[in-house]
Biotite code that builds the C-alpha atoms (Angstrom):
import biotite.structure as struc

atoms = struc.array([
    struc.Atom([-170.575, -20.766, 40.632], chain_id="A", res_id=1, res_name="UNK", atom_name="CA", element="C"),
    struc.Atom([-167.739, -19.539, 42.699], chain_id="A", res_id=2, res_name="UNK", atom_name="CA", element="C"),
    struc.Atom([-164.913, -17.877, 41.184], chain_id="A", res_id=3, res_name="UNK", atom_name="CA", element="C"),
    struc.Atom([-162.396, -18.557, 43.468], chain_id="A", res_id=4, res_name="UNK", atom_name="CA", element="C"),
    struc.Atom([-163.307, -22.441, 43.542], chain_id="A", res_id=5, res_name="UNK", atom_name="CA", element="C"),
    struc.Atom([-162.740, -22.519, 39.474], chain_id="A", res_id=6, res_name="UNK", atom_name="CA", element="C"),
    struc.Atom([-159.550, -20.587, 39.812], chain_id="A", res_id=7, res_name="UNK", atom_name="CA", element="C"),
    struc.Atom([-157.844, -23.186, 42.707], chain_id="A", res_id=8, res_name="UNK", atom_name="CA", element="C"),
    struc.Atom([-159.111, -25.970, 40.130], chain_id="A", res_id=9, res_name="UNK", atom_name="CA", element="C"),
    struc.Atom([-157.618, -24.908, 37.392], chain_id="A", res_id=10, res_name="UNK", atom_name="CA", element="C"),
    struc.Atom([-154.104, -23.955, 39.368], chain_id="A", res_id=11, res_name="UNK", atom_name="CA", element="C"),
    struc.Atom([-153.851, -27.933, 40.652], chain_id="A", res_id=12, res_name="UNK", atom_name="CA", element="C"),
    struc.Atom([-154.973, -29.356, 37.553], chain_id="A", res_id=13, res_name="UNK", atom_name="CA", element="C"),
    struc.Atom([-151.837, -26.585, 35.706], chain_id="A", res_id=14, res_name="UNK", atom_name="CA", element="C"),
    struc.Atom([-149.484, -28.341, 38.669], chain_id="A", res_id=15, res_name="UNK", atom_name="CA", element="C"),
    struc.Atom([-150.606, -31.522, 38.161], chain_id="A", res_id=16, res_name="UNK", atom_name="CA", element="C"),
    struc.Atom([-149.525, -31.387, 34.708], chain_id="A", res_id=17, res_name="UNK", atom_name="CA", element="C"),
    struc.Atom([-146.366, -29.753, 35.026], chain_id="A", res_id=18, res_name="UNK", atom_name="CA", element="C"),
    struc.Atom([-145.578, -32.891, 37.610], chain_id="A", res_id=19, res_name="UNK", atom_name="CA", element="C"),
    struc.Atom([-146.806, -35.263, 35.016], chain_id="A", res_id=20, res_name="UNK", atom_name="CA", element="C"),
    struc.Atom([-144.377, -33.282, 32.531], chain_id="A", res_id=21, res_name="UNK", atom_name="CA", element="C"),
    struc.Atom([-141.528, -33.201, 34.742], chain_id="A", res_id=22, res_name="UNK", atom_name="CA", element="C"),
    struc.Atom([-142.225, -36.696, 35.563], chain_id="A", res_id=23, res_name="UNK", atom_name="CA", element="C"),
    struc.Atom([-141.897, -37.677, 31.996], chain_id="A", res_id=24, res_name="UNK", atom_name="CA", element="C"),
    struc.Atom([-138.641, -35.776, 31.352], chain_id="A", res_id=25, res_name="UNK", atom_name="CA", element="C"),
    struc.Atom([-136.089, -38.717, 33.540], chain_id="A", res_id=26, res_name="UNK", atom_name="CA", element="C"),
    struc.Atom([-135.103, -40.055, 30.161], chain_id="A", res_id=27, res_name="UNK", atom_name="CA", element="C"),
    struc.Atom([-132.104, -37.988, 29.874], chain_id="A", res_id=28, res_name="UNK", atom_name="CA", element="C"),
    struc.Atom([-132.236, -37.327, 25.824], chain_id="A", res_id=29, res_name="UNK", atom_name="CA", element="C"),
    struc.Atom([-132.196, -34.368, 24.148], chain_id="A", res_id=30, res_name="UNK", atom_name="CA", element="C"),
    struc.Atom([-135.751, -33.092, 23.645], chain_id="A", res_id=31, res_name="UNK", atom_name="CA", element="C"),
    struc.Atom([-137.582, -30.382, 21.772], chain_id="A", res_id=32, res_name="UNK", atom_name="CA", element="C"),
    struc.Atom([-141.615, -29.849, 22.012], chain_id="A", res_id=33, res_name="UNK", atom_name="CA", element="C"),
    struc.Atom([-141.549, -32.709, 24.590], chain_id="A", res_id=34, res_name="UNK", atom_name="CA", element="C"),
    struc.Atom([-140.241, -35.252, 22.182], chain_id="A", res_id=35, res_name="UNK", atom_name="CA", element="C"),
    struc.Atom([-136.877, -37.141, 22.112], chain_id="A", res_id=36, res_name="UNK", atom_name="CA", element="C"),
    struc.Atom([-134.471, -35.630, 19.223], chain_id="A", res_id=37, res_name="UNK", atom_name="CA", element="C"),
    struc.Atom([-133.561, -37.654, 16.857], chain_id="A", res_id=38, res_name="UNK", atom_name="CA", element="C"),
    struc.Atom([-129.679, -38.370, 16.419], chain_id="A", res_id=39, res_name="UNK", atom_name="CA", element="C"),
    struc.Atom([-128.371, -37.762, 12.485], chain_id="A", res_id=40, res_name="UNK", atom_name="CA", element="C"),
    struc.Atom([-124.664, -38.793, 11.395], chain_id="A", res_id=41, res_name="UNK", atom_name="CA", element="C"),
    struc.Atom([-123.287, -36.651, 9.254], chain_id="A", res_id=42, res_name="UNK", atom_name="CA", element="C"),
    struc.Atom([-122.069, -38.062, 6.139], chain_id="A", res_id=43, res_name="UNK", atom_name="CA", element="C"),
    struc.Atom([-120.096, -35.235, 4.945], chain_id="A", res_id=44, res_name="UNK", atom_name="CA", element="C"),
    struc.Atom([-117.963, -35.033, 8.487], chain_id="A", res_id=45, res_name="UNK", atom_name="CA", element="C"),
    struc.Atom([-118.298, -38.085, 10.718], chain_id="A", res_id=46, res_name="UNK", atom_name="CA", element="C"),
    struc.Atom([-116.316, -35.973, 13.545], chain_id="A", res_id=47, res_name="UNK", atom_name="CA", element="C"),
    struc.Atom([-120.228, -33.883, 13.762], chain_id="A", res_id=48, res_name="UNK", atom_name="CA", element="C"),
    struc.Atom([-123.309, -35.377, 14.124], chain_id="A", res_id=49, res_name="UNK", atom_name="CA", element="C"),
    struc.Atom([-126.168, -33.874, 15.670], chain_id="A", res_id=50, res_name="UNK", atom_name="CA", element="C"),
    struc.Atom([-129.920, -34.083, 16.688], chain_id="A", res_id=51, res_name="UNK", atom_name="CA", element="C"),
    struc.Atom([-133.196, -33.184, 14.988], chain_id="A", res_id=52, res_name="UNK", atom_name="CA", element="C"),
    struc.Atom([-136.702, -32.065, 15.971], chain_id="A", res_id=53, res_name="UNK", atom_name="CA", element="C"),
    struc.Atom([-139.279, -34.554, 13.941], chain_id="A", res_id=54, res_name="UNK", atom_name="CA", element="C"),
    struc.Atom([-141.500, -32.492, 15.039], chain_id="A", res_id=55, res_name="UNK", atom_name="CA", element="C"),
    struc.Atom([-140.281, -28.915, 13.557], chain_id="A", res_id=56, res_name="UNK", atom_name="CA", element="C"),
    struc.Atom([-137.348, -29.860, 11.856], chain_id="A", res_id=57, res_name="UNK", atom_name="CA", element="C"),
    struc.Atom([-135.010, -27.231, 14.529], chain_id="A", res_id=58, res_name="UNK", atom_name="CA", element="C"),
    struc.Atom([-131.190, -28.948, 14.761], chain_id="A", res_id=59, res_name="UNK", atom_name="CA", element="C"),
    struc.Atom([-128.577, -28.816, 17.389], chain_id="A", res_id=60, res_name="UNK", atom_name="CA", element="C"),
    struc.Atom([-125.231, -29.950, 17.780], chain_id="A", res_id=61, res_name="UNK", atom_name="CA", element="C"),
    struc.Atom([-124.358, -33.131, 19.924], chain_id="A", res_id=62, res_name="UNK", atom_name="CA", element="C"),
    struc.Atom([-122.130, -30.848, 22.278], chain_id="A", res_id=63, res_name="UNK", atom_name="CA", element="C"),
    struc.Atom([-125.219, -28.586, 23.108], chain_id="A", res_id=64, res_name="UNK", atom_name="CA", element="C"),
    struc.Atom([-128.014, -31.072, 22.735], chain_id="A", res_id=65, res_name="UNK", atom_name="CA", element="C"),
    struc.Atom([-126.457, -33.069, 25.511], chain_id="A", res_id=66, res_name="UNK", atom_name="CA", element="C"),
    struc.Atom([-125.676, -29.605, 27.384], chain_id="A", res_id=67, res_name="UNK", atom_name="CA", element="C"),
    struc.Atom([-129.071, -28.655, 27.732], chain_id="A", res_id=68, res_name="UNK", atom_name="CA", element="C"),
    struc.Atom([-129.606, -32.228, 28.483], chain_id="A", res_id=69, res_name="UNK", atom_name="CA", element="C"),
    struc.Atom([-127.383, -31.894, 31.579], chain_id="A", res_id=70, res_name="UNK", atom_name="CA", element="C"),
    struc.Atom([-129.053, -28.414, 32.801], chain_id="A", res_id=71, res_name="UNK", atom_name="CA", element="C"),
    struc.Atom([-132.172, -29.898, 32.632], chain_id="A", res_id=72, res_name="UNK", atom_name="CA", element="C"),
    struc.Atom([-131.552, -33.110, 34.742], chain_id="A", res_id=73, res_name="UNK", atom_name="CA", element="C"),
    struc.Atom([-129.572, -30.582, 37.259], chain_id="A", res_id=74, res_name="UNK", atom_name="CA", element="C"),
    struc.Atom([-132.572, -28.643, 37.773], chain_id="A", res_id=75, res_name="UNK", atom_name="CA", element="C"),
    struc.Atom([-134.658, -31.706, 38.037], chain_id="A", res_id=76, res_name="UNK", atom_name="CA", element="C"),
    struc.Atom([-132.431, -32.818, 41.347], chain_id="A", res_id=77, res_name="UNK", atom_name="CA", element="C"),
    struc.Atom([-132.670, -29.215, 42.221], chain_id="A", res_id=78, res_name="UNK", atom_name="CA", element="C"),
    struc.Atom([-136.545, -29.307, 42.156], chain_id="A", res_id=79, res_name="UNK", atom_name="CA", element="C"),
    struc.Atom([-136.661, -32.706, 43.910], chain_id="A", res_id=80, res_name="UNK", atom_name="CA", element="C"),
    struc.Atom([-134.431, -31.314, 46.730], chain_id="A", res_id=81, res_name="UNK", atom_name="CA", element="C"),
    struc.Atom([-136.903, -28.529, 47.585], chain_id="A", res_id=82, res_name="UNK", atom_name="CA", element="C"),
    struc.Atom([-140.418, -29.831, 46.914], chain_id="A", res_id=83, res_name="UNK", atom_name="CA", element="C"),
])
C-alpha cells in the first residue's frame, strides 16, 4: 500500500467535493449547514422578517441573510475567474 497514493486520493476526492459543494451553492438564498433558510414574517412587526435554520433553529435578519448571500456569490465569480 503506498502512502503517498492514498494521500493524492483522498485530496481529489476532498476537491471533488468542495466543487460538487460549490456547484450546489448558484441558488442565491440564504443558507446555513448547506440548506436554504427558511423566510419567517414577523407578526409582531411586519417592517422585520427574517430567516431560519430548520436544521438548528440559528436566525438572521433579512438585511444580513441576503448580505452574506451577496459575499458568497462574489466569491463564487471570484473563484470562477481564477480556476
Amino acid at each position: 500500500m503506498n502512502p503517498d497514493a492514498n494521500y493524492e486520493a483522498f485530496q481529489q476526492s476532498l476537491k471533488d467535493l468542495a466543487a460538487a459543494h460549490e456547484a450546489s451553492r448558484d441558488d442565491p438564498v440564504p443558507t446555513c449547514h448547506f440548506r436554504p433558510m427558511t423566510f419567517h414574517d414577523s407578526d409582531s412587526n411586519p417592517a422585520y422578517g427574517g430567516y431560519q435554520c430548520d436544521f438548528c433553529g440559528h436566525t438572521e435578519g433579512v438585511d444580513e441573510a441576503w448580505a452574506k448571500v451577496e459575499a458568497r456569490s462574489t466569491q463564487a465569480i471570484k473563484l470562477k475567474a481564477t480556476g
